[in-house]
C-alpha positions as protocol buffer text, in pm:
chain_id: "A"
residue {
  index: 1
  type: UNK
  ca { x: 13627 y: 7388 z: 20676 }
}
residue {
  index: 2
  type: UNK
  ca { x: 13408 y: 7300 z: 20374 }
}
residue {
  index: 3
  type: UNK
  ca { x: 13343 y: 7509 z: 20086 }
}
residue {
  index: 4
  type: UNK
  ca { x: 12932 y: 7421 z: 20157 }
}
residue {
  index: 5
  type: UNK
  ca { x: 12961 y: 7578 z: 20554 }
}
residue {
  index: 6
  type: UNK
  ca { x: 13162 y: 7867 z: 20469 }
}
residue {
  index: 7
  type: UNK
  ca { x: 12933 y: 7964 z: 20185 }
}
residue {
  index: 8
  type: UNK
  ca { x: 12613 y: 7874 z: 20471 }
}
residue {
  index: 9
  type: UNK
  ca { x: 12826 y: 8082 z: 20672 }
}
residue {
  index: 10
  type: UNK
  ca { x: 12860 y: 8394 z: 20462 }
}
residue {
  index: 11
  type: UNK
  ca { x: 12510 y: 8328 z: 20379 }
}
residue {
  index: 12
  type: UNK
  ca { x: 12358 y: 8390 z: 20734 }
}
residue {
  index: 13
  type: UNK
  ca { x: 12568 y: 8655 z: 20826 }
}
residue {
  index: 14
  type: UNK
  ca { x: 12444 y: 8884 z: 20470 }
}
residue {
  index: 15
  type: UNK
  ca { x: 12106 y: 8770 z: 20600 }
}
residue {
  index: 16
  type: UNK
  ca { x: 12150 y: 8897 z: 20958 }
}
residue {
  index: 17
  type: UNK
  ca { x: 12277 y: 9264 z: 20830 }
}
residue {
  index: 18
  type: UNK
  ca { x: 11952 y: 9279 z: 20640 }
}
residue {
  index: 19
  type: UNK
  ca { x: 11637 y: 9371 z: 20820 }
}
residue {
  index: 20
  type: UNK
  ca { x: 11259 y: 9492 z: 20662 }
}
residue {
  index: 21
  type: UNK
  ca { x: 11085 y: 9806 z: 20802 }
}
residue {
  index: 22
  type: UNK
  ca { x: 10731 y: 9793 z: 20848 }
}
residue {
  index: 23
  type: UNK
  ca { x: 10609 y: 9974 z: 20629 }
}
residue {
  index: 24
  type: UNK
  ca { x: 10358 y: 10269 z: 20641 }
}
residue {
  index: 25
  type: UNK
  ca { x: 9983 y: 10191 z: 20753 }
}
residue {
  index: 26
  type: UNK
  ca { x: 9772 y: 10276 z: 20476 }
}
residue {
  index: 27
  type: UNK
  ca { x: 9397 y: 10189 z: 20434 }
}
residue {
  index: 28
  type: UNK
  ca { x: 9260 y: 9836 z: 20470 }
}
residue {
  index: 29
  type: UNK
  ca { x: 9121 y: 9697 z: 20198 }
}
residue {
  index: 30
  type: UNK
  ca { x: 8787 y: 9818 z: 20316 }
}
residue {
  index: 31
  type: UNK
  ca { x: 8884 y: 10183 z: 20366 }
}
residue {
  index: 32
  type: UNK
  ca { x: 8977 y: 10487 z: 20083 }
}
residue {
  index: 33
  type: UNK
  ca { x: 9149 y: 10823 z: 20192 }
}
residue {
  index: 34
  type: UNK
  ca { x: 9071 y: 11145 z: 20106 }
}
residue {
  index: 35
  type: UNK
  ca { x: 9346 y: 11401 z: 20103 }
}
residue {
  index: 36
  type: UNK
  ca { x: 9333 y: 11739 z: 20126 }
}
residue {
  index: 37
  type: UNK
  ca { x: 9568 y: 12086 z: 20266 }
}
residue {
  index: 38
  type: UNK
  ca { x: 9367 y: 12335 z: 20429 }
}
residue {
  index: 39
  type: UNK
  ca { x: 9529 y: 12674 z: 20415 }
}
residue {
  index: 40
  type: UNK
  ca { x: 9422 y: 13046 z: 20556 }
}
residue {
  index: 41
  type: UNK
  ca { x: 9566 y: 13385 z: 20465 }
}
residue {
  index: 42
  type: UNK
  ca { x: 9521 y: 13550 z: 20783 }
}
residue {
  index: 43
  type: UNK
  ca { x: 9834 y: 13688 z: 20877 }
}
residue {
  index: 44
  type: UNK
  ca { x: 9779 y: 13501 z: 21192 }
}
residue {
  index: 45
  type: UNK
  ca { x: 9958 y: 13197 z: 21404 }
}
residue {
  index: 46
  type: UNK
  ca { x: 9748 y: 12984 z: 21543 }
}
residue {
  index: 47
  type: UNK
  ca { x: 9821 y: 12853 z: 21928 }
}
residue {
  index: 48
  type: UNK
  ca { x: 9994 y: 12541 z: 21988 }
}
residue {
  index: 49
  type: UNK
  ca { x: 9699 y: 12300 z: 22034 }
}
residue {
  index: 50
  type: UNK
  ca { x: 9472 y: 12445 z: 21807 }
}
residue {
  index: 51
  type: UNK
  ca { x: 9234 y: 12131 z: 21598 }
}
residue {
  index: 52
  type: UNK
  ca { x: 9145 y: 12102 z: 21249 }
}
residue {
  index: 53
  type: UNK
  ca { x: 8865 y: 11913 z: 21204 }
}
residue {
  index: 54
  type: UNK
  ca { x: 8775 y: 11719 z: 20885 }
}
residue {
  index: 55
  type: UNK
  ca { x: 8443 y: 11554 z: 20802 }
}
residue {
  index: 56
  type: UNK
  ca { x: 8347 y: 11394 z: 20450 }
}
residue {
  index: 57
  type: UNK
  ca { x: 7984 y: 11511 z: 20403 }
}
residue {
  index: 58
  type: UNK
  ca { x: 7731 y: 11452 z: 20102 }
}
residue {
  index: 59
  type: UNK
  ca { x: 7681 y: 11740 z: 19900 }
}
residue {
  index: 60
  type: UNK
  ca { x: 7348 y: 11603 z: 19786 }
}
residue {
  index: 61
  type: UNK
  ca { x: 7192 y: 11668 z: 20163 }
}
residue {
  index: 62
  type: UNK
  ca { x: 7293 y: 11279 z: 20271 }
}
residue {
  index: 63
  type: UNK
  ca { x: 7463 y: 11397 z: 20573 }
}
residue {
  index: 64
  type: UNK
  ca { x: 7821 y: 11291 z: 20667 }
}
residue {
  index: 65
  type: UNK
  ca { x: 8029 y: 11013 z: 20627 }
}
residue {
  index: 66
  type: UNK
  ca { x: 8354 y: 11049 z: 20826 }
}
residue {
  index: 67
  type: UNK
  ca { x: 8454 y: 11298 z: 21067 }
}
residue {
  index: 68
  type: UNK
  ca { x: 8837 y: 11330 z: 21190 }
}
residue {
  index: 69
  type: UNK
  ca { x: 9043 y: 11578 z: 21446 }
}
residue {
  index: 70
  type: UNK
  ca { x: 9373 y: 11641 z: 21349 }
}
residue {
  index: 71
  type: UNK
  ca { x: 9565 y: 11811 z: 21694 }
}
residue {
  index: 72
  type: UNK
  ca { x: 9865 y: 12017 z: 21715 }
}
residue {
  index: 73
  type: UNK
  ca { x: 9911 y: 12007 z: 21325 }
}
residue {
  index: 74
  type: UNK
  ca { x: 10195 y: 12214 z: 21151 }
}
residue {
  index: 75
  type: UNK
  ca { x: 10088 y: 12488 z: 20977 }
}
residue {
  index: 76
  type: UNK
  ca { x: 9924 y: 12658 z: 20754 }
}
residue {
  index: 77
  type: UNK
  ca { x: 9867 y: 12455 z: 20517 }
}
residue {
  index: 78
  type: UNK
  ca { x: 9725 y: 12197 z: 20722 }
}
residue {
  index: 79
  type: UNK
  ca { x: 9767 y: 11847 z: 20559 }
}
residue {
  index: 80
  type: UNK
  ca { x: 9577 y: 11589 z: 20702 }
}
residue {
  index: 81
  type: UNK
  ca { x: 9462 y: 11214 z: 20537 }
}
residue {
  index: 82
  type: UNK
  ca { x: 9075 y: 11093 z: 20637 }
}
residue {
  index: 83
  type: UNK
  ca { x: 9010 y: 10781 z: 20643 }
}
residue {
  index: 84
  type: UNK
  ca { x: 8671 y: 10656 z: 20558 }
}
residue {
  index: 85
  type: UNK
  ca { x: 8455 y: 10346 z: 20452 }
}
residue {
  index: 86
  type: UNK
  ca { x: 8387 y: 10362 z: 20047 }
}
residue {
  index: 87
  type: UNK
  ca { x: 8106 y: 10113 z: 20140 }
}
residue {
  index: 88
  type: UNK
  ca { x: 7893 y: 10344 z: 20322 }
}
residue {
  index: 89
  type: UNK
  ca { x: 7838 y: 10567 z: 20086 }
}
residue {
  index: 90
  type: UNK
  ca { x: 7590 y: 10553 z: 19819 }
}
residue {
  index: 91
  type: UNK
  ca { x: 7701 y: 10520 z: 19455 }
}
residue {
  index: 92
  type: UNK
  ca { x: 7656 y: 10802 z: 19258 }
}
residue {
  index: 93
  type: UNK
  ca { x: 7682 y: 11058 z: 19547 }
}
residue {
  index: 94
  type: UNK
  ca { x: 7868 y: 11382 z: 19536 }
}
residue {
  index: 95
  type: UNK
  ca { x: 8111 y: 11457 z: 19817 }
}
residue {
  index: 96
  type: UNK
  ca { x: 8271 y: 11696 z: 19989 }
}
residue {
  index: 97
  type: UNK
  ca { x: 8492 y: 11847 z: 20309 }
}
residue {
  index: 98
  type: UNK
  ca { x: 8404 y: 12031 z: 20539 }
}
residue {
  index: 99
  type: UNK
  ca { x: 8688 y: 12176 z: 20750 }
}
residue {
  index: 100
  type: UNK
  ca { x: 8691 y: 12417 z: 21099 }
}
residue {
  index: 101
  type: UNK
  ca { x: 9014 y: 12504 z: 21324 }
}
residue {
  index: 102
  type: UNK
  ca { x: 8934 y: 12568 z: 21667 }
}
residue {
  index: 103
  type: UNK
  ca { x: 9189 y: 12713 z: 21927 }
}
residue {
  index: 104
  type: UNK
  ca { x: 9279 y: 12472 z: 22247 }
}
residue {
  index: 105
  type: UNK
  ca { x: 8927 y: 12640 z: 22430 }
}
residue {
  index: 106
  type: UNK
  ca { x: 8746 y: 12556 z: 22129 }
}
residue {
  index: 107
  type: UNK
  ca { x: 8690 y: 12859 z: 21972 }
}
residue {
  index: 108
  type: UNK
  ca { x: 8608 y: 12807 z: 21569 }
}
residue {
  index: 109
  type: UNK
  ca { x: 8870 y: 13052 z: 21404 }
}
residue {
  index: 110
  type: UNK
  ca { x: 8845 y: 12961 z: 21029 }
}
residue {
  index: 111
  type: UNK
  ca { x: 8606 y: 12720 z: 20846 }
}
residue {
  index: 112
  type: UNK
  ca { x: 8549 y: 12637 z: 20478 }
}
residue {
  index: 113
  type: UNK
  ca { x: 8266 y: 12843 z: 20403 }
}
residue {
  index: 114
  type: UNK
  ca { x: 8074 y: 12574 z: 20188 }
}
residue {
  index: 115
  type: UNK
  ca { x: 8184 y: 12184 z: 20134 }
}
residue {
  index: 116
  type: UNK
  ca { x: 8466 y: 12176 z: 19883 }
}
residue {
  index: 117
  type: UNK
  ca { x: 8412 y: 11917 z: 19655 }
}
residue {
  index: 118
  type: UNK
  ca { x: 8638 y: 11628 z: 19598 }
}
residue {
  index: 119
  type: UNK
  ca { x: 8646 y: 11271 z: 19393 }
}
residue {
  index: 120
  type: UNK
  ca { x: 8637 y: 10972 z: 19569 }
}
residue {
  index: 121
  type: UNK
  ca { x: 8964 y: 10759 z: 19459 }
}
residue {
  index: 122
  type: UNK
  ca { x: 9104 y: 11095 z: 19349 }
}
residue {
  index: 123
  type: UNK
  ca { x: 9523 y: 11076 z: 19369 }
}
residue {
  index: 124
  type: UNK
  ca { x: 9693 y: 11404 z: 19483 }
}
residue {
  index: 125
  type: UNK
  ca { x: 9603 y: 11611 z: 19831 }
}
residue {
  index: 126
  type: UNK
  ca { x: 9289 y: 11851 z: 19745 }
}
residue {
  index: 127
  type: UNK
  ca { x: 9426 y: 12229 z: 19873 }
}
residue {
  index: 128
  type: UNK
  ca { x: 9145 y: 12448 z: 19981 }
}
residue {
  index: 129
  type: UNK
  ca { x: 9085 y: 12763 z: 20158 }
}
residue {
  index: 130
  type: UNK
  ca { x: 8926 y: 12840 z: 20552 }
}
residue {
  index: 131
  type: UNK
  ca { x: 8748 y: 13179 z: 20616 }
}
residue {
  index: 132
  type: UNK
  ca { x: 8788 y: 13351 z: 20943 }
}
residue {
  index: 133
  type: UNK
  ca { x: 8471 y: 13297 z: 21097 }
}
residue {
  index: 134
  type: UNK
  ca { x: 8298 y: 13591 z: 21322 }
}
């Protein structure tokens, strides 16, 4: 055997051990994420099934600009990541999240009780507070 095919040899089989994992889908280029952990401090456990729901809204009246459900999160604090499309909204506009968790049936349990605001490109989760609602 030749020095050259052993070292090919030894060469392919280091290669074949190695392998890549995909990594983690962030946002396309066309898409920014807004972070946040919503929290309550009812002394209360949500059923299994239960639904946060997330939407980006303008706090300047403009209406809203991404809306997600998160099921069957663990929790409190609820973490969740929205996605949403930096091009849609307008520069200069102030923004905000609006959060409600629902049970399974879809009754609202806890809601913020006005947007909370957040920055747009803003590293870090934004934490906020739900109210029980009546």
């Amino acid at each position: 055997m030749s020095a050259r095919w052993m070292a090919g040899c030894l060469t392919a089989m280091a290669l074949a051990g190695c392998h890549s994992t995909p990594a983690a889908p962030g946002p396309s280029p066309a898409e920014a994420v807004i972070e946040g952990s919503a929290t309550f401090y009812e002394k209360l456990l949500m059923p299994a099934g239960s639904v946060l729901t997330v939407e980006l809204v303008d706090l300047d009246g403009g209406g809203a600009y991404a809306r997600s459900e998160f099921p069957s999160l663990p929790g409190p604090p609820y973490a969740f990541s929205l996605r949403y499309d930096p091009a849609r909204v307008p520069p200069g506009r102030r923004l905000g999240v609006h959060a409600s968790l629902r049970t399974p049936a879809g009754e609202r349990m806890f809601a913020t009780s006005a947007p909370v605001p957040v920055e747009a490109g803003r590293a870090g989760a934004t934490p906020f507070r739900m109210l029980r609602t009546p």
